[in-house]
SETI-376247 format. One record per residue (C-alpha): x, y, z. Coordinates in nm, 2 decimals, always signed. Example, Ala and Ser with C-alpha at 12.3 -4.5 7.8 and 13.67 -1.06 7.14 Angstrom:
2
ATOM       xx       yy       zz
ATOM    +1.23    -0.45    +0.78
ATOM    +1.37    -0.11    +0.71
//
This chain:
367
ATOM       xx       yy       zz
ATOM    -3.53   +11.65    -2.36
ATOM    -3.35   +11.95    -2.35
ATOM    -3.32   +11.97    -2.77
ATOM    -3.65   +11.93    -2.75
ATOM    -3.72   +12.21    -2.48
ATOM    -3.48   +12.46    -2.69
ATOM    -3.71   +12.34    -3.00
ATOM    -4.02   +12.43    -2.84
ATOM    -3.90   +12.76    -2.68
ATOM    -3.80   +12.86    -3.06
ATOM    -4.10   +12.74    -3.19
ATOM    -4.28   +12.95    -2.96
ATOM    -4.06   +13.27    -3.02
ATOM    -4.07   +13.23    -3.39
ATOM    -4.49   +13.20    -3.36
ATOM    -4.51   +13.55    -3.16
ATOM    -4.25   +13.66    -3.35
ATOM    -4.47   +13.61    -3.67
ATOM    -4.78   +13.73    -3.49
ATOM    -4.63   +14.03    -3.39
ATOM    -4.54   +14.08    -3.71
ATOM    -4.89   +14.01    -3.92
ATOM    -5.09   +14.27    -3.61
ATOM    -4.87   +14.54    -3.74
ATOM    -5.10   +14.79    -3.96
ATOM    -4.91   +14.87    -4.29
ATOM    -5.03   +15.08    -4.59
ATOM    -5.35   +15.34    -4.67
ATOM    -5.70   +15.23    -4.65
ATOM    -6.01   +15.43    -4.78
ATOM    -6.29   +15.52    -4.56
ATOM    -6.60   +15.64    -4.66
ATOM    -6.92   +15.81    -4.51
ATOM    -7.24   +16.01    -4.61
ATOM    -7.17   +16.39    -4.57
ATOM    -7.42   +16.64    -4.60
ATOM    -7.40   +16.68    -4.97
ATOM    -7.27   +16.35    -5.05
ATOM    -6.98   +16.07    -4.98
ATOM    -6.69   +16.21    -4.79
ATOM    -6.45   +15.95    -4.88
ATOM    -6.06   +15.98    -4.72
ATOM    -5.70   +15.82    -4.79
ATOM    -5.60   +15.71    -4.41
ATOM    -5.18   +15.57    -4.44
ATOM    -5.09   +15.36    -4.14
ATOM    -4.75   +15.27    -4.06
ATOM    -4.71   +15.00    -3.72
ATOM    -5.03   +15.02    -3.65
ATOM    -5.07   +15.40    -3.65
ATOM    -5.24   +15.63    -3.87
ATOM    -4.91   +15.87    -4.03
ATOM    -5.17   +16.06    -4.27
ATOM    -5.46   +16.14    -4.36
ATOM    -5.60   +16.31    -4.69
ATOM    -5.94   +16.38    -4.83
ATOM    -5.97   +16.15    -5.16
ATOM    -6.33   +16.28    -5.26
ATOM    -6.59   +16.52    -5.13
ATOM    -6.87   +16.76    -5.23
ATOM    -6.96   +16.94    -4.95
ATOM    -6.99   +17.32    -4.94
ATOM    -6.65   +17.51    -5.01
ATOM    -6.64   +17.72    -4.77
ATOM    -6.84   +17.52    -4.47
ATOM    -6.83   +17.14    -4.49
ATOM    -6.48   +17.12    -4.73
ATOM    -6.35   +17.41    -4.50
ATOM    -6.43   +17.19    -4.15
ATOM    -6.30   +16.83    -4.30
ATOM    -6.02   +17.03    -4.36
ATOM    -5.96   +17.19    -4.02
ATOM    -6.02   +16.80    -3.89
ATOM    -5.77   +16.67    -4.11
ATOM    -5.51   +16.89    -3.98
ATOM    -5.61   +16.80    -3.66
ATOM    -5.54   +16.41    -3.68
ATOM    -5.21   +16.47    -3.89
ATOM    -5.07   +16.61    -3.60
ATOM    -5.16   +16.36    -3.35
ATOM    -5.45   +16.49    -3.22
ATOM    -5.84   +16.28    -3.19
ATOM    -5.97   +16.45    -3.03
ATOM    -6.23   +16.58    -3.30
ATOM    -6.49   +16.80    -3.18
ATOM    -6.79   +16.93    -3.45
ATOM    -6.67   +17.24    -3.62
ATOM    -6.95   +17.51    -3.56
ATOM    -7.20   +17.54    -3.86
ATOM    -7.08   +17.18    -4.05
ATOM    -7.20   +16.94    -3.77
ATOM    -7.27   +16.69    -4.07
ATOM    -6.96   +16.72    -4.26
ATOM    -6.78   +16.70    -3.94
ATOM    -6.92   +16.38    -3.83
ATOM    -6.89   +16.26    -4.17
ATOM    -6.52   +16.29    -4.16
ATOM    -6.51   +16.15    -3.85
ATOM    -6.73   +15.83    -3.95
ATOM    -6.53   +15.79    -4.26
ATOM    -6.17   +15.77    -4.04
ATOM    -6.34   +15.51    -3.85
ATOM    -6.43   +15.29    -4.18
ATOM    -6.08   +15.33    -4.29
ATOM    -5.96   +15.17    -3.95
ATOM    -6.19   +14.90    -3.95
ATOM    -6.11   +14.82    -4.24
ATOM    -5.74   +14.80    -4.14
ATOM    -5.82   +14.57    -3.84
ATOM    -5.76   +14.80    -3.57
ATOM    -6.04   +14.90    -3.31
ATOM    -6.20   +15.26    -3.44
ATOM    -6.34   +15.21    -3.06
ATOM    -5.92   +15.25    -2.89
ATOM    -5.83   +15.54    -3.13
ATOM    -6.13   +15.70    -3.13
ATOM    -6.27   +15.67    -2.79
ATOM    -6.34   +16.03    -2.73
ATOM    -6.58   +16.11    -3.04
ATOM    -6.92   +15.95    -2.96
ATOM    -7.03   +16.00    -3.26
ATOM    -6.99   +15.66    -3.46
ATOM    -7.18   +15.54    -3.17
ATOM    -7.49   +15.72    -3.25
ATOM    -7.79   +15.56    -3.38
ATOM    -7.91   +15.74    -3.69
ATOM    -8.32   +15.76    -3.67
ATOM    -8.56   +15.92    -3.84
ATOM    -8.82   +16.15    -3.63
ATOM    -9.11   +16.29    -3.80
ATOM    -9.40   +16.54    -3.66
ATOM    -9.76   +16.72    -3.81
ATOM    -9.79   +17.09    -3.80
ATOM    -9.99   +17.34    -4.00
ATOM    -9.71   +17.57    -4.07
ATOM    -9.34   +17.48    -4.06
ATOM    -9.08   +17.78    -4.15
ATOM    -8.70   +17.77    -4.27
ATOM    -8.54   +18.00    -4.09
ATOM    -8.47   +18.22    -3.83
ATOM    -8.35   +18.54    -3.90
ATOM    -8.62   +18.84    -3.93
ATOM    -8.84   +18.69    -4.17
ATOM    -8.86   +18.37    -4.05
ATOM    -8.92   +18.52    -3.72
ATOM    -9.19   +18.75    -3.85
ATOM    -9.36   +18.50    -4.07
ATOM    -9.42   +18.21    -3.76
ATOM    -9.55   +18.49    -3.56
ATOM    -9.79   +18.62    -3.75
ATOM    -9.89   +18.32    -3.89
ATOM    -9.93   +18.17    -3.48
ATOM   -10.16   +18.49    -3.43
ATOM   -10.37   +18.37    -3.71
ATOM   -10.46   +18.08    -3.51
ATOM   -10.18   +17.80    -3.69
ATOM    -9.94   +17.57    -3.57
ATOM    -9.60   +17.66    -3.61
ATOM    -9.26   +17.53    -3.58
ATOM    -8.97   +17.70    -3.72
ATOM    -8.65   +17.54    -3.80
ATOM    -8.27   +17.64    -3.82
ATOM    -7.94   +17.50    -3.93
ATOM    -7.75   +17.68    -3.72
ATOM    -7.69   +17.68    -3.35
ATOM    -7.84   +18.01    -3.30
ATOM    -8.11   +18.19    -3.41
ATOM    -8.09   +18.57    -3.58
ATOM    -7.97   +18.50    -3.95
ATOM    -7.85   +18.81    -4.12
ATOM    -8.07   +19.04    -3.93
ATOM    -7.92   +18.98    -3.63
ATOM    -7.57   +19.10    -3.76
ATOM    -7.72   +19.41    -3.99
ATOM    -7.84   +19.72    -3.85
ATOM    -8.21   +19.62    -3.96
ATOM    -8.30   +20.01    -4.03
ATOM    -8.65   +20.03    -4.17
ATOM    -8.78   +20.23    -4.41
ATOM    -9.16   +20.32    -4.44
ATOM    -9.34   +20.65    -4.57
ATOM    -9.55   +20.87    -4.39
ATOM    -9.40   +20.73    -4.07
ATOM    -9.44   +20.88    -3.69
ATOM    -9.07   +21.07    -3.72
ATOM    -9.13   +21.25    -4.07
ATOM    -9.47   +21.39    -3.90
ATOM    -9.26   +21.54    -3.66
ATOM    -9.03   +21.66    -3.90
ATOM    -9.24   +21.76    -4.17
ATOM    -9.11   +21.57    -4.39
ATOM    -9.33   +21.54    -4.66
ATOM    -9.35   +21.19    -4.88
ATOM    -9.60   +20.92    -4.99
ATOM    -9.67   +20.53    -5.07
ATOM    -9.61   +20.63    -5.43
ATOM    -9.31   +20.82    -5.41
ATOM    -9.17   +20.54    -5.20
ATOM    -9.26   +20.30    -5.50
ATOM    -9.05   +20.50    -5.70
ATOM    -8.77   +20.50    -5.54
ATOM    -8.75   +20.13    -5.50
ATOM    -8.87   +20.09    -5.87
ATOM    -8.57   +20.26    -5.99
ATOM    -8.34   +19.98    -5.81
ATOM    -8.62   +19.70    -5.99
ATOM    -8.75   +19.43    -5.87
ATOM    -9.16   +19.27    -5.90
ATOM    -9.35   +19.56    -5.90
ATOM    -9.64   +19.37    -5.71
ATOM    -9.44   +19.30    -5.42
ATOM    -9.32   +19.67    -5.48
ATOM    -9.70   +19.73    -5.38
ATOM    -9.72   +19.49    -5.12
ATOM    -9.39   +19.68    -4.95
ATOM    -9.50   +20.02    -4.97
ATOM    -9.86   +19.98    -4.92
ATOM    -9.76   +19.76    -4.56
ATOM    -9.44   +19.93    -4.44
ATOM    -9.58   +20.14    -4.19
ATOM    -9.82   +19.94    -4.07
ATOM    -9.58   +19.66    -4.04
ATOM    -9.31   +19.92    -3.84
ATOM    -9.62   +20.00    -3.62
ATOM    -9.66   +19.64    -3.53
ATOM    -9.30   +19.58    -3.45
ATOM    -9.31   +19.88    -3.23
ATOM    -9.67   +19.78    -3.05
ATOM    -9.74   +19.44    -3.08
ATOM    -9.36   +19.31    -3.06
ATOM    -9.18   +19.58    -2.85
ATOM    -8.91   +19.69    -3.08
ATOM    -8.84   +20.03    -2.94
ATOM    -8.72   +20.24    -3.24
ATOM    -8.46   +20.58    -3.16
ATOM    -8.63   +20.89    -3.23
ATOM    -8.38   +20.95    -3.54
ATOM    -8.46   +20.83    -3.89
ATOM    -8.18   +20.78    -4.15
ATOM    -8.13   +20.92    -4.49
ATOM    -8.03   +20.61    -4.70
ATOM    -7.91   +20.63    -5.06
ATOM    -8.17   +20.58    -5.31
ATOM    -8.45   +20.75    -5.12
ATOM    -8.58   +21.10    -5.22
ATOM    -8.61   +21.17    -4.85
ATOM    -8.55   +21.06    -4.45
ATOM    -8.79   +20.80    -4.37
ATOM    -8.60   +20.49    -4.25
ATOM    -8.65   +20.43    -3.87
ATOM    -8.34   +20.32    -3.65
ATOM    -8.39   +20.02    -3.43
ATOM    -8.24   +20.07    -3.06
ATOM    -7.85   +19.99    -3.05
ATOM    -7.86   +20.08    -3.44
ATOM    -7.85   +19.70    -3.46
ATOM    -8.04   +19.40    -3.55
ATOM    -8.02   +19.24    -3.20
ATOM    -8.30   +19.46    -3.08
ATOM    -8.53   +19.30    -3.34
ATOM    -8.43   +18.97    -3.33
ATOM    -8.42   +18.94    -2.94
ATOM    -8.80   +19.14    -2.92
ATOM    -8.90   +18.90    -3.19
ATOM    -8.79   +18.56    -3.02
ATOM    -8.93   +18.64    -2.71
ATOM    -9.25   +18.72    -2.88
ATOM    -9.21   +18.39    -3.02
ATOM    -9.13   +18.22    -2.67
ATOM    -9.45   +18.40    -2.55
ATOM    -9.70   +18.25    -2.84
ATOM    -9.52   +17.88    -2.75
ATOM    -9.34   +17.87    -3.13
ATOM    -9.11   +17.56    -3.09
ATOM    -8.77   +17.67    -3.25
ATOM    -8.60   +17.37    -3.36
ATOM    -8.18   +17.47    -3.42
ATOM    -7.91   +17.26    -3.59
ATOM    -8.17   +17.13    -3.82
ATOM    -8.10   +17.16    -4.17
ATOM    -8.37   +17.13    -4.42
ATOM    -8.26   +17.00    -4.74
ATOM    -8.56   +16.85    -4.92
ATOM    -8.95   +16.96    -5.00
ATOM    -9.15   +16.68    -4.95
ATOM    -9.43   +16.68    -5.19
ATOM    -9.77   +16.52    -5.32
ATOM    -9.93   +16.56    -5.66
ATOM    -9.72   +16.90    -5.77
ATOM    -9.83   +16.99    -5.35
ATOM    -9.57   +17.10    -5.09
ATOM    -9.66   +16.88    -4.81
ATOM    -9.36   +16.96    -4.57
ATOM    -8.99   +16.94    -4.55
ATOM    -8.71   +16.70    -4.42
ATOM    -8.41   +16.80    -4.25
ATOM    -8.06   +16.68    -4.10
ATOM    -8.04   +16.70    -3.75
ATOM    -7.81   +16.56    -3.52
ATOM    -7.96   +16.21    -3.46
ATOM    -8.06   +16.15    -3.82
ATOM    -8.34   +16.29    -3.99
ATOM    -8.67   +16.43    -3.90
ATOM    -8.96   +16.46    -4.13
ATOM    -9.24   +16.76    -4.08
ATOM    -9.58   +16.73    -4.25
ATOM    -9.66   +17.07    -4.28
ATOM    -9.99   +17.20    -4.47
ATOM    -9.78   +17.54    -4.56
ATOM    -9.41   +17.57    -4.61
ATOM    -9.23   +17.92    -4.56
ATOM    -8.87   +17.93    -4.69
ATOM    -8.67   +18.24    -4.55
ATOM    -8.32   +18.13    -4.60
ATOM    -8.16   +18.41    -4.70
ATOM    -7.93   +18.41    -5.00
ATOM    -7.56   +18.29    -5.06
ATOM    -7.35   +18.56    -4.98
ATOM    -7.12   +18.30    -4.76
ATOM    -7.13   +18.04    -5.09
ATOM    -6.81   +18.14    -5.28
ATOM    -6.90   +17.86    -5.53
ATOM    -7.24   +18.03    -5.60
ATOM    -7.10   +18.37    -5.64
ATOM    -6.86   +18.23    -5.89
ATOM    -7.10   +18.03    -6.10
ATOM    -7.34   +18.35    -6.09
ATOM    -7.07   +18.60    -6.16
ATOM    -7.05   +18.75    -5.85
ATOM    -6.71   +18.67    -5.68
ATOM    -6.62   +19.03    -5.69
ATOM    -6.82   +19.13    -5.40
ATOM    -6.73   +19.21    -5.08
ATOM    -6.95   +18.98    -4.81
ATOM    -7.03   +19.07    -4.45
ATOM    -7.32   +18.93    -4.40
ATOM    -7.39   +18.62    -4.16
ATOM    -7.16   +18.29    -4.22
ATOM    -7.48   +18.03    -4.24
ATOM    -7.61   +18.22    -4.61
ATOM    -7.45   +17.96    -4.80
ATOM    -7.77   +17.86    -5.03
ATOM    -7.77   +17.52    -5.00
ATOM    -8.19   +17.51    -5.01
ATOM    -8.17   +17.68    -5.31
ATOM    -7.88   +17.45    -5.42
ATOM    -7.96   +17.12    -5.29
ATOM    -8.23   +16.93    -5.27
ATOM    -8.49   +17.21    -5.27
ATOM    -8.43   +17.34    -5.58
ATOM    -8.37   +16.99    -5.70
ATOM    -8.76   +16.91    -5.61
ATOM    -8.91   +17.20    -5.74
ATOM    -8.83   +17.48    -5.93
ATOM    -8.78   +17.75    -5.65
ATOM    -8.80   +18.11    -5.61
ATOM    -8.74   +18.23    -5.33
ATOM    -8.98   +18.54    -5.24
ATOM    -8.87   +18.86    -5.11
ATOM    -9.11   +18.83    -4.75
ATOM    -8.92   +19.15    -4.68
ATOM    -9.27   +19.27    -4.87
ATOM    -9.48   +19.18    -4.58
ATOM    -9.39   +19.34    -4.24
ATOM    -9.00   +19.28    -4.27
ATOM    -8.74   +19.51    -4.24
ATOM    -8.72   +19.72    -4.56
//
């Protein structure tokens, strides 16, 4: 009886033993999820049941943005740390990364849920939203700020839309000096000049002629309406800027952008244009050769807007080193806002039509 107890009780041992044995994690698994370019697909080694390293196998998202915040992630969970908050400005890419660790754990048999448990992201449902307006605009800076209003005080619908947190764009960052002939300032100060000589001068630096026309014929109109209709108070200095034949662009108050984009957004707040942030458009729907509205990335999924008219203000690619490259550009010095990385022109967008992207600067914009 007692053989037989001793039998058992090694029986026993020698099963947990083995168990113990096979729940140990051993070995690199690949995870995978959908970025906001693409697949972010990662290399995640385990050794006893613990993840030892991590490293990015395959992604296209944006150098400097989504690639640049995986990165920052990575470093993050090599040194022991999960809890993974969104990087600022590549919410997608982040969660992407963190969807992808969790597909490589599952797929080592461990609970995603245990290691995981303070990103509540893998828990969230993706859905698709979708809404009717007349005008939907991509964008937040000036222009896009400019456009929706004006476009509200023609009697339309209007939503505007922005990737990033906040609202402002470049604008908000530059000093937004404006430049318009024949202005309130060069009265005072005699200072003669004209529509046409203003033509000129921006001639000589290129660019469409028609919107040329559009510019000069509508910059001081356009400075007056900032300054009546919007508030923007304006110093009682102008500035000489290289390239004109004389003084004529107005200073904003605080010789910044801030003045224009905070009088702007609360005229905006005041008309009841719904600003949508964190929502990153990155396809034109369209109908018979028609833009019929836009789809975007936002934090939930995707929403869909039905839009009779489109507006895209999204600035260049200044923040894109990739695009500077490919366009022979790299040399230049950037200081303009982080979010002008050109992915509508780059992605999607451009992708469903052949885009080019206006100057609205033209039409009551900062010149």
């Amino acid at each position: 009886m007692k053989k037989l107890f001793r039998s058992l009780s090694f029986l026993l041992i020698f099963v947990l033993f083995l168990t113990s044995c096979k729940s140990a994690v051993n070995g690199t698994y690949e995870g995978k999820a959908r970025g906001h370019n693409g697949d972010v697909v990662l290399n995640v080694s385990f050794e006893n049941s613990k993840i030892k390293n991590v490293s990015l196998k395959e992604s296209v998202e944006t150098e400097d943005v989504g690639k640049l915040a995986i990165e920052k992630l990575i470093q993050k969970v090599n040194s022991g740390d999960f809890n993974l908050d969104e990087i600022t400005g590549a919410t997608y890419s982040s969660k992407a990364f963190v969807n992808a660790l969790a597909d490589a754990i599952k797929k080592s048999g461990l609970d995603y849920k245990k290691i995981l448990k303070n990103n509540p992201v893998m828990n969230e449902k993706f859905e698709v939203k979708e809404m009717n307006t007349d005008v939907v605009v991509v964008g937040s800076g000036g222009a896009g700020l400019i456009s929706a209003i004006k476009s509200k005080q023609a009697g339309a619908n209007v939503v505007i839309i922005e990737k990033l947190p906040l609202i402002g764009g470049n604008t908000l960052i530059s000093g937004a000096e404006y430049s318009a002939p024949n202005n309130w300032l060069q009265e005072k100060e005699n200072i003669k000049d004209s529509v046409d000589l203003f033509k000129k001068d921006v001639e000589k630096a290129g660019g469409d002629k028609e919107l040329i026309d559009v510019l000069a014929n509508n910059a001081l109109d356009g400075a007056k309406w900032l300054r009546d209709d919007v508030k923007v108070e304006w110093t009682d200095e102008l500035m000489f800027f290289g390239g004109h034949s004389v003084k004529r662009s107005l200073i904003p108050k605080g010789q910044s952008g801030k003045e224009l984009i905070n009088k702007l957004h609360a005229k905006a707040e005041e008309l009841g244009i719904e600003i949508l942030t964190e929502t990153n458009a990155f396809e034109l729907l369209t109908k018979d050769n028609v833009v019929t509205g836009v789809k975007a990335k936002i934090k939930t999924g995707e929403l869909i807007i039905n839009a009779k008219s489109v507006v895209l203000t999204t600035g260049g690619f200044g923040a894109n080193k990739k695009m500077l490259y490919d366009n022979a550009l790299l040399a230049l010095a950037y200081v303009g806002a982080f979010g002008l990385t050109g992915r509508e022109l780059y992605g999607g967008v451009a992708r469903k039509i052949k885009f080019f992207q206006q100057i609205l600067r033209a039409q009551r914009v900062m010149v």
